[in-house]
C-alpha positions, 0 to 999 in steps of 0.5 A: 054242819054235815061232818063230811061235807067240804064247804069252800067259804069255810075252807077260804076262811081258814086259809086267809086266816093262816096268812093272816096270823103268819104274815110276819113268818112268811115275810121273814122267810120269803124275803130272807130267802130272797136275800140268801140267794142275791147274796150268793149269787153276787158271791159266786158270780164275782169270786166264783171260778169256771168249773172243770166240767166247762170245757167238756160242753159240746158247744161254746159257752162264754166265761161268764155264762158259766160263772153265771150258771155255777151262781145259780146253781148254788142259789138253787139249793138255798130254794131247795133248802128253804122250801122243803124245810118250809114245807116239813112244817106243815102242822107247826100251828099243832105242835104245842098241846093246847094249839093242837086242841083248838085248831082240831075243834074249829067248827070245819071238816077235817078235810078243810082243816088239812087242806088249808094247811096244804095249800098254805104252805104248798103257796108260800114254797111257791113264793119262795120259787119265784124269790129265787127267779126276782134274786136272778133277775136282781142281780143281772140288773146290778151286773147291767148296772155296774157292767159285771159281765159275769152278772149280765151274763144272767139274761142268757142262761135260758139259751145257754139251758136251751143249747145244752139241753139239744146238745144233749138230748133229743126232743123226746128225751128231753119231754121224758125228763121234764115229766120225771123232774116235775113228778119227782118235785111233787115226790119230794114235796109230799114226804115233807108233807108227809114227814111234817104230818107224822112228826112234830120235833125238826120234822125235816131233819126226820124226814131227810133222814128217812129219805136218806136210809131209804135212797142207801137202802135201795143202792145196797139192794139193787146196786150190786145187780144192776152193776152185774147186769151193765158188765155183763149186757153193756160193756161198752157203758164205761167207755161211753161214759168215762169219754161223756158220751151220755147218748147211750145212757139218755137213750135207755133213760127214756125207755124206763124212766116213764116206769120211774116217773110212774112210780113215784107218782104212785108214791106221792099220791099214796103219802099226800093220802096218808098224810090226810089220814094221820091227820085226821086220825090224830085226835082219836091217836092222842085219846087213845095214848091218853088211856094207855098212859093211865 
């Protein structure tokens, strides 16, 4: 076997295997989560109350899309949640010593090895997203079938993002935030990747640490600056934005956050590349800490 050679049979061989011995967890976890969200979005929708915001909307919206919206919006970080835990445990196969061993010395690359857990986990995230969209889709059937206009109010919530996203933004504004908000996605999901390849105890408390002290680090080091500059060059941003008119503040988004979106694109390439590399230097680390202990 040409050690740098990638062979897909071997590559498919080691997925499908993946799925097979974790049938049960993935079972568990995808319809645990499919679960979490019928059950919050039932909660919300019924006992829920319309935020404050609501009347702040440049367009009328009904009570009941609006309970709806706060419903979903609650299940939205249960999938958020799930999936980026999910995600950290990237390398769980590996965390105990003799497992380590015997995955490491399959008869695969290390490429098809670290590839086939990435894919892996990266299918079943995707799995637990579209828990969330059959949750929604459940739970306005219960509405329809029970006639709980909060809940039928959920076949609406697609024209309800429509209005809000037109009222708010133009057509231009709303392509650059859809980039950012895709590239910020895969950002997230690759420093669990990342964070699940480095370390082996609840890998996604570590890593969202981590991303916490950066995210404080980065507002205490520009922070201070970028309020000095607001006052000094835009004095008319408080006014603007303490009466909600955030036309000013998506009209300057769109100029830099093609920057920002480029950025953490960079980064994401740069930690799905490092997370290949810790794991393939893995065994050699583990030798090498083998010999320093003697």
């Amino acid at each position: 076997m040409n050690k740098n050679s990638f062979n897909i049979r071997r590559f498919w061989q080691l997925l499908c295997q993946h799925f097979t011995d974790n049938a049960k967890t993935v079972g568990y976890v995808v319809g645990g989560t499919l679960l979490a969200c019928i059950v919050v979005i039932l909660f919300n929708a019924l006992f829920g109350s319309v935020p404050a915001y609501a009347k702040k909307f440049p367009f009328e919206a009904s009570t009941d899309i609006l309970l709806g919206t706060e419903a979903v919006k609650y299940a939205s970080w249960v999938i958020f949640i799930v999936k980026h835990v999910f995600v950290s445990y990237v390398f769980v196969n590996i965390s105990l010593r003799s497992n380590e061993i015997r995955y490491l010395t399959l008869p695969a690359t290390n490429g098809e090895k670290w590839l086939s857990r990435v894919v892996y986990v990266l299918v079943v995230a995707v799995m637990i997203q579209l828990a969330y969209y059959v949750s929604v889709m459940i739970c306005a059937g219960i509405g329809q079938l029970f006639h709980v206009e909060a809940l039928t109010a959920l076949t609406q919530l697609e024209d309800f993002y429509k209005n809000s996203n037109e009222a708010a933004m133009t057509m231009s504004q709303q392509g650059v935030f859809s980039v950012f908000s895709y590239v910020a996605t895969a950002f997230l999901l690759a420093a669990y990747l990342l964070g699940g390849t480095i370390h082996r105890n609840v890998p996604w408390l570590s890593t969202t640490i981590v991303l916490f002290g950066t995210f404080l680090a980065t507002i205490f080091a520009i922070g201070p600056a970028f309020v000095k500059y607001v006052n000094e060059h835009h004095p008319e941003f408080v006014k603007l934005m303490s009466e909600r008119d955030l036309s000013w503040f998506y009209s300057k988004l769109e100029l830099y956050l093609p920057y920002v979106s480029a950025g953490f694109f960079v980064l994401t390439v740069a930690m799905i590349w490092l997370s290949y590399r810790v794991f393939c230097r893995r065994q050699l680390v583990r030798q090498k800490m083998k010999l320093i202990s003697k």
